[in-house]
PyMOL Python script that loads the backbone (N, CA, C, O; Angstrom):
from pymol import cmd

cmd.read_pdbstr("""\
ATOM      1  N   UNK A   1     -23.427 -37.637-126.785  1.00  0.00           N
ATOM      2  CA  UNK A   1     -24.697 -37.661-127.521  1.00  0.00           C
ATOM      3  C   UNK A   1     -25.737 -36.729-126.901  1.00  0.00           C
ATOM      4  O   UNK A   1     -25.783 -36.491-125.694  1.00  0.00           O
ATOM      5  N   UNK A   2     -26.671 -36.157-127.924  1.00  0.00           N
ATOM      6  CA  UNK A   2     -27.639 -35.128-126.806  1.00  0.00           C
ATOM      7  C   UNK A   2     -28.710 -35.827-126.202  1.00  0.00           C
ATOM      8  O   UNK A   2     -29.482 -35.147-125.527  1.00  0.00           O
ATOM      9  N   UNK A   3     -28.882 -36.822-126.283  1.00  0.00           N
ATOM     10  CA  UNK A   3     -29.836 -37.470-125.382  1.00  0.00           C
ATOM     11  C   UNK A   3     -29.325 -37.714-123.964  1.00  0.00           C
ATOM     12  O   UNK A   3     -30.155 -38.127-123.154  1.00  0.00           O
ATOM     13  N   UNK A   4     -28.316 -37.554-123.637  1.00  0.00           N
ATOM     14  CA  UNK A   4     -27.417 -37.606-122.255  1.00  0.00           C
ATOM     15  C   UNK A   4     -27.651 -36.311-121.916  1.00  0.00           C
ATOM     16  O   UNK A   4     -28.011 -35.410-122.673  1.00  0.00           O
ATOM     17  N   UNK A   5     -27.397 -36.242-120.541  1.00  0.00           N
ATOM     18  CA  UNK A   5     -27.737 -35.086-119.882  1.00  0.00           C
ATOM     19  C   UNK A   5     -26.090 -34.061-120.444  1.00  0.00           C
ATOM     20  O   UNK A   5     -25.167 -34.448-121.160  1.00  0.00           O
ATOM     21  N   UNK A   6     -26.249 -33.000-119.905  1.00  0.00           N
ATOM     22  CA  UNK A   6     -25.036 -32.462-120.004  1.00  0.00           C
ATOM     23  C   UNK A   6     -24.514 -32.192-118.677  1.00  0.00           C
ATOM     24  O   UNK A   6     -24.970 -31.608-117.695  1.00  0.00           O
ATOM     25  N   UNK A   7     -23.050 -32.992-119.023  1.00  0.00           N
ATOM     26  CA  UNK A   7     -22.104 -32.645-117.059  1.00  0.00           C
ATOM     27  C   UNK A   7     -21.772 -31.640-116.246  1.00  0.00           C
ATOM     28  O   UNK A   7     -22.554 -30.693-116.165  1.00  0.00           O
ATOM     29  N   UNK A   8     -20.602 -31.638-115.511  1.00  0.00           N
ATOM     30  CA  UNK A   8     -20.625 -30.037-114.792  1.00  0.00           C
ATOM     31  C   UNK A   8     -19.279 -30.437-115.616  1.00  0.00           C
ATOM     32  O   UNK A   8     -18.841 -31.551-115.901  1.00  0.00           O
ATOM     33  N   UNK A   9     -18.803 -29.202-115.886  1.00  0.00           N
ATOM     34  CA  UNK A   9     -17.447 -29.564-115.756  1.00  0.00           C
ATOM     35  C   UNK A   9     -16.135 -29.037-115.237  1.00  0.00           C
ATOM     36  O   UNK A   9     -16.235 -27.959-114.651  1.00  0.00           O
ATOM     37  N   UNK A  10     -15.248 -29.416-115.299  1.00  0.00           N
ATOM     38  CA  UNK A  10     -14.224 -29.258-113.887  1.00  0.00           C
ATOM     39  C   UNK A  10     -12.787 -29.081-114.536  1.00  0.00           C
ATOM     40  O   UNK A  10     -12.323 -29.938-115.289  1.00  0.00           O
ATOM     41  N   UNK A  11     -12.264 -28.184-114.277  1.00  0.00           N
ATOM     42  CA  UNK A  11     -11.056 -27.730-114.427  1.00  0.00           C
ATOM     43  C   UNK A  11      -9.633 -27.976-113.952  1.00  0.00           C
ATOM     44  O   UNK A  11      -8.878 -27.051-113.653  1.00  0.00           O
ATOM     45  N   UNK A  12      -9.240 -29.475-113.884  1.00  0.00           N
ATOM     46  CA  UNK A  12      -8.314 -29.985-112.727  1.00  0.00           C
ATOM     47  C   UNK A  12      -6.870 -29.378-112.584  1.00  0.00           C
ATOM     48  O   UNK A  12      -6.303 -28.822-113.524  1.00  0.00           O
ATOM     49  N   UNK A  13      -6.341 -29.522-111.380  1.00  0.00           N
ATOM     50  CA  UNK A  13      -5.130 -29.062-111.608  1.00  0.00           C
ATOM     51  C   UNK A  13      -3.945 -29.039-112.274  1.00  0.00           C
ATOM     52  O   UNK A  13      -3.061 -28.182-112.306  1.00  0.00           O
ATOM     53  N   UNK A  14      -4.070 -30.329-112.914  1.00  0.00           N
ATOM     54  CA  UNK A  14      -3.080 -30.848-113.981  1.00  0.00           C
ATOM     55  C   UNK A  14      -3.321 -30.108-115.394  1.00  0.00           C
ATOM     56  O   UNK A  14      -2.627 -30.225-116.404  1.00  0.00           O
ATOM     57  N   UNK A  15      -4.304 -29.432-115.243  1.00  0.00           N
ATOM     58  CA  UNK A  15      -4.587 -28.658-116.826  1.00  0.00           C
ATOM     59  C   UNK A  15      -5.223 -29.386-117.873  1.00  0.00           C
ATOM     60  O   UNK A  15      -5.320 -29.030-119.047  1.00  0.00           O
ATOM     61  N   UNK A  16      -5.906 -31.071-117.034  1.00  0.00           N
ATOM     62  CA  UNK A  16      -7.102 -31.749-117.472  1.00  0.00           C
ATOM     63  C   UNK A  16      -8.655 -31.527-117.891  1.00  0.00           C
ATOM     64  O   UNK A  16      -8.753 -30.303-117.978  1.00  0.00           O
ATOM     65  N   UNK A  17      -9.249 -31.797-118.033  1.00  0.00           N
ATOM     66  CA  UNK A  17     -10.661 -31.393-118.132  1.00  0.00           C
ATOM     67  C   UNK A  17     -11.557 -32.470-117.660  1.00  0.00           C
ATOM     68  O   UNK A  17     -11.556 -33.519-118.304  1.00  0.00           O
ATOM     69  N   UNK A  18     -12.438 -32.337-116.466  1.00  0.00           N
ATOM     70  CA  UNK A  18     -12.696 -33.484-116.083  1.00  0.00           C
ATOM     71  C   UNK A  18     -14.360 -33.149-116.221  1.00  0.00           C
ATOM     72  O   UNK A  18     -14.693 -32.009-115.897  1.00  0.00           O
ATOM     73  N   UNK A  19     -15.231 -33.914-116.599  1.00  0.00           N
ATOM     74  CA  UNK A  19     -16.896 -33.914-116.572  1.00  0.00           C
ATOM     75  C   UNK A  19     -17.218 -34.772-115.941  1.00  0.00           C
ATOM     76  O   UNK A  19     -16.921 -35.954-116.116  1.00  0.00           O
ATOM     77  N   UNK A  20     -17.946 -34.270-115.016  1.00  0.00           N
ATOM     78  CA  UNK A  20     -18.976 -35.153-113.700  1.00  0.00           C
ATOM     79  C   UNK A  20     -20.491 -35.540-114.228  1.00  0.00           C
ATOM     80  O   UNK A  20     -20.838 -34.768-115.122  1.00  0.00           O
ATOM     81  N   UNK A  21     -21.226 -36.279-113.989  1.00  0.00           N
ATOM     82  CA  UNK A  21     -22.522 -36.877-113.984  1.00  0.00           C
ATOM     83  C   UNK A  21     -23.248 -37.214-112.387  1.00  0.00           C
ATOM     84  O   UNK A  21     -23.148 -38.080-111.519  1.00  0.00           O
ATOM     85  N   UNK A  22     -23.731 -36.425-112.535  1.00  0.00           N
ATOM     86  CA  UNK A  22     -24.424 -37.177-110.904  1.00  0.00           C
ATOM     87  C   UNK A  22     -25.925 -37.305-111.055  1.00  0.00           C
ATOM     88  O   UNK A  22     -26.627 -36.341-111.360  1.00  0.00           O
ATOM     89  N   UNK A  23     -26.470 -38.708-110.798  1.00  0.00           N
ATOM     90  CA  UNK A  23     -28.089 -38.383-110.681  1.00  0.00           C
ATOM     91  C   UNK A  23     -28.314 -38.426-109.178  1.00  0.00           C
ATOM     92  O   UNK A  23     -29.283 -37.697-108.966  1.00  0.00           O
ATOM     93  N   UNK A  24     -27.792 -39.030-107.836  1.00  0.00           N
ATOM     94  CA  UNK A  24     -27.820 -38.821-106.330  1.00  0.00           C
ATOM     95  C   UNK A  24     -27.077 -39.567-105.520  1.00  0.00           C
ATOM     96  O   UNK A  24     -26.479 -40.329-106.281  1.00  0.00           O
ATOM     97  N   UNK A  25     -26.806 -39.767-104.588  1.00  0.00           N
ATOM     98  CA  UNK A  25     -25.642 -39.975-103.907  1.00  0.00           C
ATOM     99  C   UNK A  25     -25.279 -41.187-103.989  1.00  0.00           C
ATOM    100  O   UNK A  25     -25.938 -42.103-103.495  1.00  0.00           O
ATOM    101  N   UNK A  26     -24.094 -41.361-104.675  1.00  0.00           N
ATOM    102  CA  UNK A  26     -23.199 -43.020-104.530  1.00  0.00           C
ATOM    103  C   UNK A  26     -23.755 -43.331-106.164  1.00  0.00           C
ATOM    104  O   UNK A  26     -23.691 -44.493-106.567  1.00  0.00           O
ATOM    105  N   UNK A  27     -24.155 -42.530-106.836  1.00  0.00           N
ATOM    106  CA  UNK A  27     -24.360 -42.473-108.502  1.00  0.00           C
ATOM    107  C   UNK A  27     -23.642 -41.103-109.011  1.00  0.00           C
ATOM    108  O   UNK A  27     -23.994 -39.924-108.994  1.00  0.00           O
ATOM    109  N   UNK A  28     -22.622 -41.700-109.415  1.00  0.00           N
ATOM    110  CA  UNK A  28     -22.259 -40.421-110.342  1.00  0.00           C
ATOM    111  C   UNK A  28     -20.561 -41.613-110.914  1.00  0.00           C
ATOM    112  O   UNK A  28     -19.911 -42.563-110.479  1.00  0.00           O
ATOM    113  N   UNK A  29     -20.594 -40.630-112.175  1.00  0.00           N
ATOM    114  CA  UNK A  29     -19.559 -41.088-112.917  1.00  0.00           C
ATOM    115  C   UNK A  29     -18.836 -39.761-113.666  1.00  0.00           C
ATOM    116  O   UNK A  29     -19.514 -38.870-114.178  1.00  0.00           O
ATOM    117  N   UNK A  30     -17.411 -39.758-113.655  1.00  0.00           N
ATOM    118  CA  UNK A  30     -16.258 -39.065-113.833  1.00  0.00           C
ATOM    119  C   UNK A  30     -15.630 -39.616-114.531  1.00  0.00           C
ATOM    120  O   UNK A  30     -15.378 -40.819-114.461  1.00  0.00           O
ATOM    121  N   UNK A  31     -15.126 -38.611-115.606  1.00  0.00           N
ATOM    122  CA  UNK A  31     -13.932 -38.366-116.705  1.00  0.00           C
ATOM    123  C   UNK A  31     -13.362 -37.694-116.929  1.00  0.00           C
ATOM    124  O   UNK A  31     -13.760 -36.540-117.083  1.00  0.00           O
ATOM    125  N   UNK A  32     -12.460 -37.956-117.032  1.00  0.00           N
ATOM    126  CA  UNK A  32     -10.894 -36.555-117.646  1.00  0.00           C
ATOM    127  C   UNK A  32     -10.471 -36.804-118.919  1.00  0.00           C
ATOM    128  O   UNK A  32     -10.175 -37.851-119.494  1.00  0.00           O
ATOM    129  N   UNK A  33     -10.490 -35.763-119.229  1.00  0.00           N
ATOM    130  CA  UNK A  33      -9.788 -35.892-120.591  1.00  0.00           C
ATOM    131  C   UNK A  33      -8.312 -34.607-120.534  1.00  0.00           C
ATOM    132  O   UNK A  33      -8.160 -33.504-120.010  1.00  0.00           O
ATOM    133  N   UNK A  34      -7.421 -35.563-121.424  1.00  0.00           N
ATOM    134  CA  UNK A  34      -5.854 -34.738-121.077  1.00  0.00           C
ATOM    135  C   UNK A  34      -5.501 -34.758-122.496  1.00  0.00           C
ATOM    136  O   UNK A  34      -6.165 -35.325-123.364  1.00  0.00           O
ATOM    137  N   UNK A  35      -4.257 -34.007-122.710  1.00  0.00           N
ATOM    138  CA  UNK A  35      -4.006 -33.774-123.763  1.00  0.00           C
ATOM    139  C   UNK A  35      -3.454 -34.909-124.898  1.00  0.00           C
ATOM    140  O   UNK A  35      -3.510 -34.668-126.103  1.00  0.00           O
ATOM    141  N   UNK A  36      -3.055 -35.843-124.496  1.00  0.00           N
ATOM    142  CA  UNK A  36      -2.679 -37.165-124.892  1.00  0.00           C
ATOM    143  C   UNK A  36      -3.344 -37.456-125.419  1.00  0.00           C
ATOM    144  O   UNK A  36      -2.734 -38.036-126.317  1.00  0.00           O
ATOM    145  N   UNK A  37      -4.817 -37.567-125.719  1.00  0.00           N
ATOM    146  CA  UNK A  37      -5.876 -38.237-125.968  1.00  0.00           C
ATOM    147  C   UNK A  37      -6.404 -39.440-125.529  1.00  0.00           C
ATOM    148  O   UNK A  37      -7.049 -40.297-126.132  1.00  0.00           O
ATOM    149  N   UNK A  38      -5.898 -39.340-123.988  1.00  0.00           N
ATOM    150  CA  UNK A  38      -6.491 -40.639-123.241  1.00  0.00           C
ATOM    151  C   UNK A  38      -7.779 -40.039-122.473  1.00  0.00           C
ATOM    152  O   UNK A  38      -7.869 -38.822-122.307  1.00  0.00           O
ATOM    153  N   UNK A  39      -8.695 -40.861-122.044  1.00  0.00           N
ATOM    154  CA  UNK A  39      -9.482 -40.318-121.135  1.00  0.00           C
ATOM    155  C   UNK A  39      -9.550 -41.477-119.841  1.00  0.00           C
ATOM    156  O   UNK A  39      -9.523 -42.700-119.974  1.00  0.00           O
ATOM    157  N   UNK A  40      -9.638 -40.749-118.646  1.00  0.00           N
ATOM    158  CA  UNK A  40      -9.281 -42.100-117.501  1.00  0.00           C
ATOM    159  C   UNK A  40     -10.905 -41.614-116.552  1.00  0.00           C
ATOM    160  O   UNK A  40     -11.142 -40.555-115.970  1.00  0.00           O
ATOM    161  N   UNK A  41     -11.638 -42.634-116.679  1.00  0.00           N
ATOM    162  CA  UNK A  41     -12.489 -42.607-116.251  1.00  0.00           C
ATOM    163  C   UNK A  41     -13.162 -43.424-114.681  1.00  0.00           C
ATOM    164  O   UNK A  41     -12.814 -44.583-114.452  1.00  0.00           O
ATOM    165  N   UNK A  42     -13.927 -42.837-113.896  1.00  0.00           N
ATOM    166  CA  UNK A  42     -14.546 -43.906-112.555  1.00  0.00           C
ATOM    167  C   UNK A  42     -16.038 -43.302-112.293  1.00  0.00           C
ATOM    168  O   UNK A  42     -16.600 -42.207-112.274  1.00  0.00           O
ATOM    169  N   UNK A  43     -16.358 -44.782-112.089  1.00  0.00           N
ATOM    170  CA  UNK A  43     -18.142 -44.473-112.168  1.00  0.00           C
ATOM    171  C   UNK A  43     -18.624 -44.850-110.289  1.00  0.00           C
ATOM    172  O   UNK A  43     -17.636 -45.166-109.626  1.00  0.00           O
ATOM    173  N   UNK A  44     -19.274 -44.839-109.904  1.00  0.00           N
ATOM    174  CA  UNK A  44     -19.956 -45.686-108.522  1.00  0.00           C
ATOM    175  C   UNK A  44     -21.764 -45.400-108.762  1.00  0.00           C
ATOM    176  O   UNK A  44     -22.538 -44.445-108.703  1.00  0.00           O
ATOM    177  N   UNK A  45     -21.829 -47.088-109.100  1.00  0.00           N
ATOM    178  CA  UNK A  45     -23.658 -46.938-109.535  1.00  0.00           C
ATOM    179  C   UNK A  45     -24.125 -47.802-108.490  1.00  0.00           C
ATOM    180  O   UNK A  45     -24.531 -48.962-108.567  1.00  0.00           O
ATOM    181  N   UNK A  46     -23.962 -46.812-107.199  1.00  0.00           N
ATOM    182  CA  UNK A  46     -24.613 -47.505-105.952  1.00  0.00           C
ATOM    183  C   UNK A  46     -23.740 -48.282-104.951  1.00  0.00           C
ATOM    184  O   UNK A  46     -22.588 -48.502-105.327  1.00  0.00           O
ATOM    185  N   UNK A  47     -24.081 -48.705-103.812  1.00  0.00           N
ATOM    186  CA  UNK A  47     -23.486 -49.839-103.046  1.00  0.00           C
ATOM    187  C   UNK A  47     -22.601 -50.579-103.775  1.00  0.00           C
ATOM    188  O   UNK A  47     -23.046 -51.076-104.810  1.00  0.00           O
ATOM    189  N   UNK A  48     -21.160 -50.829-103.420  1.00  0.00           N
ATOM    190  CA  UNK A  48     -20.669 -52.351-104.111  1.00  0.00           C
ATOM    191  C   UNK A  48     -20.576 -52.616-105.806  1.00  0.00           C
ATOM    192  O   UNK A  48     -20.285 -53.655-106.399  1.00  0.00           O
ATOM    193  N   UNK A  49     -20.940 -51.267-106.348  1.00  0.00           N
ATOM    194  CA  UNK A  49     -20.840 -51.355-108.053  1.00  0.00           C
ATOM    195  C   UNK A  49     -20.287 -50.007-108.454  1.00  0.00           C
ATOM    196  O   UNK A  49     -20.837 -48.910-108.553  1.00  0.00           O
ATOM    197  N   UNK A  50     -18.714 -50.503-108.709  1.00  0.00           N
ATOM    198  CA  UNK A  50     -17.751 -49.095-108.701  1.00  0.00           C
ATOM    199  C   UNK A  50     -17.171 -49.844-110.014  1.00  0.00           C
ATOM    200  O   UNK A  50     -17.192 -51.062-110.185  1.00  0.00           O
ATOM    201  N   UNK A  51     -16.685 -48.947-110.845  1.00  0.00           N
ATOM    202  CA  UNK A  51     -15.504 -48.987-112.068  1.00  0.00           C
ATOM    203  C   UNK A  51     -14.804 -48.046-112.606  1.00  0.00           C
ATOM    204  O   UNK A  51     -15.207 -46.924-112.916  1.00  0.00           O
ATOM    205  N   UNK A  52     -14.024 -48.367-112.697  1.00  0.00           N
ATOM    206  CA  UNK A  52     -12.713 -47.542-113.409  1.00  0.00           C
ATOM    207  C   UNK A  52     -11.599 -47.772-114.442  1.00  0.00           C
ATOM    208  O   UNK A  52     -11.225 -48.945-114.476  1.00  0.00           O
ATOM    209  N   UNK A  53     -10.851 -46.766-115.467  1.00  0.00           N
ATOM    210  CA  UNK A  53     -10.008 -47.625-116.184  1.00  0.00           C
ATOM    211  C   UNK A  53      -9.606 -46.224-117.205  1.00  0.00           C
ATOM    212  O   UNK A  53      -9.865 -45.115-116.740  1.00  0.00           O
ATOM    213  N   UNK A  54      -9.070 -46.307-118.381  1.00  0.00           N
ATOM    214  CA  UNK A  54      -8.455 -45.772-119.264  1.00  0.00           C
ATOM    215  C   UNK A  54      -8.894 -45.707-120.567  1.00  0.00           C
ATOM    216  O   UNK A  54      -8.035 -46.417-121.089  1.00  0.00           O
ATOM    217  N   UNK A  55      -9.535 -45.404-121.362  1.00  0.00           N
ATOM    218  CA  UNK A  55      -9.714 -45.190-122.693  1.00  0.00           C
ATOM    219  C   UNK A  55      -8.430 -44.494-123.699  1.00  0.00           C
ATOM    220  O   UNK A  55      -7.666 -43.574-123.405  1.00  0.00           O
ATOM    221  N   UNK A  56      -8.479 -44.990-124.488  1.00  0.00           N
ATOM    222  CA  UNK A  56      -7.550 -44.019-125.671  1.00  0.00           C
ATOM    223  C   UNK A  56      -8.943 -42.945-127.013  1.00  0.00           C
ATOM    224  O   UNK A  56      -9.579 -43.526-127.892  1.00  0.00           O
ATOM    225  N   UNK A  57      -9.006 -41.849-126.814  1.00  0.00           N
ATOM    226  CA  UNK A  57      -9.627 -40.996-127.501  1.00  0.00           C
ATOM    227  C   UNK A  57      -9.462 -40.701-129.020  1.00  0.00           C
ATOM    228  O   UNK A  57      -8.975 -39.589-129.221  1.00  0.00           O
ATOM    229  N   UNK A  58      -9.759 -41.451-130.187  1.00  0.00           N
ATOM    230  CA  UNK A  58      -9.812 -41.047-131.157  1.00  0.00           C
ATOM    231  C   UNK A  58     -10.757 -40.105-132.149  1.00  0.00           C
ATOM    232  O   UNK A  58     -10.601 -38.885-132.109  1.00  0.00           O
ATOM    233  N   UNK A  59     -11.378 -40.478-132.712  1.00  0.00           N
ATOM    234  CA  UNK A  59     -12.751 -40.064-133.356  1.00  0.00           C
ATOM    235  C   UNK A  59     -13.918 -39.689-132.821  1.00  0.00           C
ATOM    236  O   UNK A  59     -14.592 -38.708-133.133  1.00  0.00           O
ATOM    237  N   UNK A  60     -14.200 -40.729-131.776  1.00  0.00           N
ATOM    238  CA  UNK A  60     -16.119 -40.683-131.148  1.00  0.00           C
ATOM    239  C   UNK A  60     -15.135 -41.299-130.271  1.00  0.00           C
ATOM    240  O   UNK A  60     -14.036 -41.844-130.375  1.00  0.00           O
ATOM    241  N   UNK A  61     -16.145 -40.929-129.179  1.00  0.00           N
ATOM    242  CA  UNK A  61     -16.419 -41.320-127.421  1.00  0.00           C
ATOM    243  C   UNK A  61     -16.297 -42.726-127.508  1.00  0.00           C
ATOM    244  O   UNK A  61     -16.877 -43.448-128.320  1.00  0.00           O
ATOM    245  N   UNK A  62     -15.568 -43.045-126.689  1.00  0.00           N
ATOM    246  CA  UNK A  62     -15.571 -45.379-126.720  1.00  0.00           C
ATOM    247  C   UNK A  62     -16.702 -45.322-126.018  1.00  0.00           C
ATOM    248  O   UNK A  62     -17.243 -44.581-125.198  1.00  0.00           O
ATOM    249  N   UNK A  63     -16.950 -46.574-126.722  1.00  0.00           N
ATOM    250  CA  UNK A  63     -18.726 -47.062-126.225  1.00  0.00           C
ATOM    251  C   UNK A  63     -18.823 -47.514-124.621  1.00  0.00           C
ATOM    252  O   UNK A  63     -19.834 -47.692-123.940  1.00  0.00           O
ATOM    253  N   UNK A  64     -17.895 -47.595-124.382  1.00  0.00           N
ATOM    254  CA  UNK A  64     -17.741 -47.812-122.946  1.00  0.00           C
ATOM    255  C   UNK A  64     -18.053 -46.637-122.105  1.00  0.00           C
ATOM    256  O   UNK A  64     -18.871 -46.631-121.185  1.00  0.00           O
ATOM    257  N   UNK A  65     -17.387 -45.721-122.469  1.00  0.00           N
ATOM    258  CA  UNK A  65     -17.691 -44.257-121.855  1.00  0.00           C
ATOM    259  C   UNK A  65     -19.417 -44.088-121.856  1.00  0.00           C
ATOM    260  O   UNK A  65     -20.085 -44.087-120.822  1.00  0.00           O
ATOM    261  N   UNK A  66     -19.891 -43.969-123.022  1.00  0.00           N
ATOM    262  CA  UNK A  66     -21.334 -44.373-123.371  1.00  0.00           C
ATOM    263  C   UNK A  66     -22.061 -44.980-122.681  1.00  0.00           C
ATOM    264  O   UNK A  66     -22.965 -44.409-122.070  1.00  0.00           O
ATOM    265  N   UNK A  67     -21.869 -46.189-122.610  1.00  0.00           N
ATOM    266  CA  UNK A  67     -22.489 -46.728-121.430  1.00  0.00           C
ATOM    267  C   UNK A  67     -22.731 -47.077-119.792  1.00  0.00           C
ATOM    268  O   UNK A  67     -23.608 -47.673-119.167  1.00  0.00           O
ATOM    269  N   UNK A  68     -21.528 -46.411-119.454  1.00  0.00           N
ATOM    270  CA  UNK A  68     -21.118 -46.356-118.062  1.00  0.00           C
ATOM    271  C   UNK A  68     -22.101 -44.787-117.866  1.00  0.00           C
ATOM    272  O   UNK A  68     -22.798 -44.949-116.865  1.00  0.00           O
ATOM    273  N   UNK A  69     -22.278 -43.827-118.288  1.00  0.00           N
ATOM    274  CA  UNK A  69     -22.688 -42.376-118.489  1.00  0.00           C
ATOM    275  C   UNK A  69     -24.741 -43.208-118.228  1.00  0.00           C
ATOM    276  O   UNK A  69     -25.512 -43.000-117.291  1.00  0.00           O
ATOM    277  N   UNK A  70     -24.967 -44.157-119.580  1.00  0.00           N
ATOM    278  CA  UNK A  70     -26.018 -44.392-119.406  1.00  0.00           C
ATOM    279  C   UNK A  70     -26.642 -45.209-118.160  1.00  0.00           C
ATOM    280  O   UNK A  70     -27.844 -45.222-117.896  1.00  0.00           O
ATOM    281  N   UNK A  71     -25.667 -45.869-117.457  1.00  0.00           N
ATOM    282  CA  UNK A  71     -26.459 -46.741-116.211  1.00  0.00           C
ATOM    283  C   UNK A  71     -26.735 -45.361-115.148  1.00  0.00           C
ATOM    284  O   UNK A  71     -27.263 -45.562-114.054  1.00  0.00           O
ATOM    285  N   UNK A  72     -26.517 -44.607-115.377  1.00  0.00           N
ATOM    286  CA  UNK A  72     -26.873 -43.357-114.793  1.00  0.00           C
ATOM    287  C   UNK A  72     -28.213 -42.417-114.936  1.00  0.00           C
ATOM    288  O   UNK A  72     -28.897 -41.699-114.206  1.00  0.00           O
ATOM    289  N   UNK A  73     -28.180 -42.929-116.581  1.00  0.00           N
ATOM    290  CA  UNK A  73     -29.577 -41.975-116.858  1.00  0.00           C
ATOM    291  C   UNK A  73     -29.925 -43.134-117.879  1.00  0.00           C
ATOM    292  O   UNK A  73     -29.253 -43.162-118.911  1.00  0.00           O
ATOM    293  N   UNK A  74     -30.896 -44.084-117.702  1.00  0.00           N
ATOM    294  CA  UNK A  74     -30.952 -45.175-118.258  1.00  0.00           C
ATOM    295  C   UNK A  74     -32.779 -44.770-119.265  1.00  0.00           C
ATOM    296  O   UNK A  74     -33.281 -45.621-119.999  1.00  0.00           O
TER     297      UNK A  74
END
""", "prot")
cmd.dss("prot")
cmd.show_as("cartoon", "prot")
cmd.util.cbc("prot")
cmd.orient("prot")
């Protein structure tokens, strides 16, 4: 969405595409997207509040992705 910042993005070795978010240290959240149409994502929003997991990519971004992106830029 354009109200989100826009990521860096990263070129992995697997021939993935991965976009970073960082607002400062021990905040930032990561995604890859591969050709499958999965995206496997991990966030760390501070001390002791880390997540991670798998999406399947159809149409629009899972709202999950969405909101893990927003505890970042809230």
């Amino acid at each position: 969405p354009s109200y989100l910042p826009l990521p860096d993005v990263v070129p992995e070795p697997t021939g993935d595409l991965a976009m970073e978010w960082h607002k400062e240290n021990q905040f930032v959240f990561v995604l890859s997207v591969s050709g499958n149409n999965t995206i496997a994502y991990a966030g760390i929003f501070g001390p002791g509040s880390e997540i991670h997991g798998t999406e399947n990519f159809t149409e629009s971004i899972p709202r999950i992705i969405i909101e893990n992106i927003q505890r970042l830029f809230p």
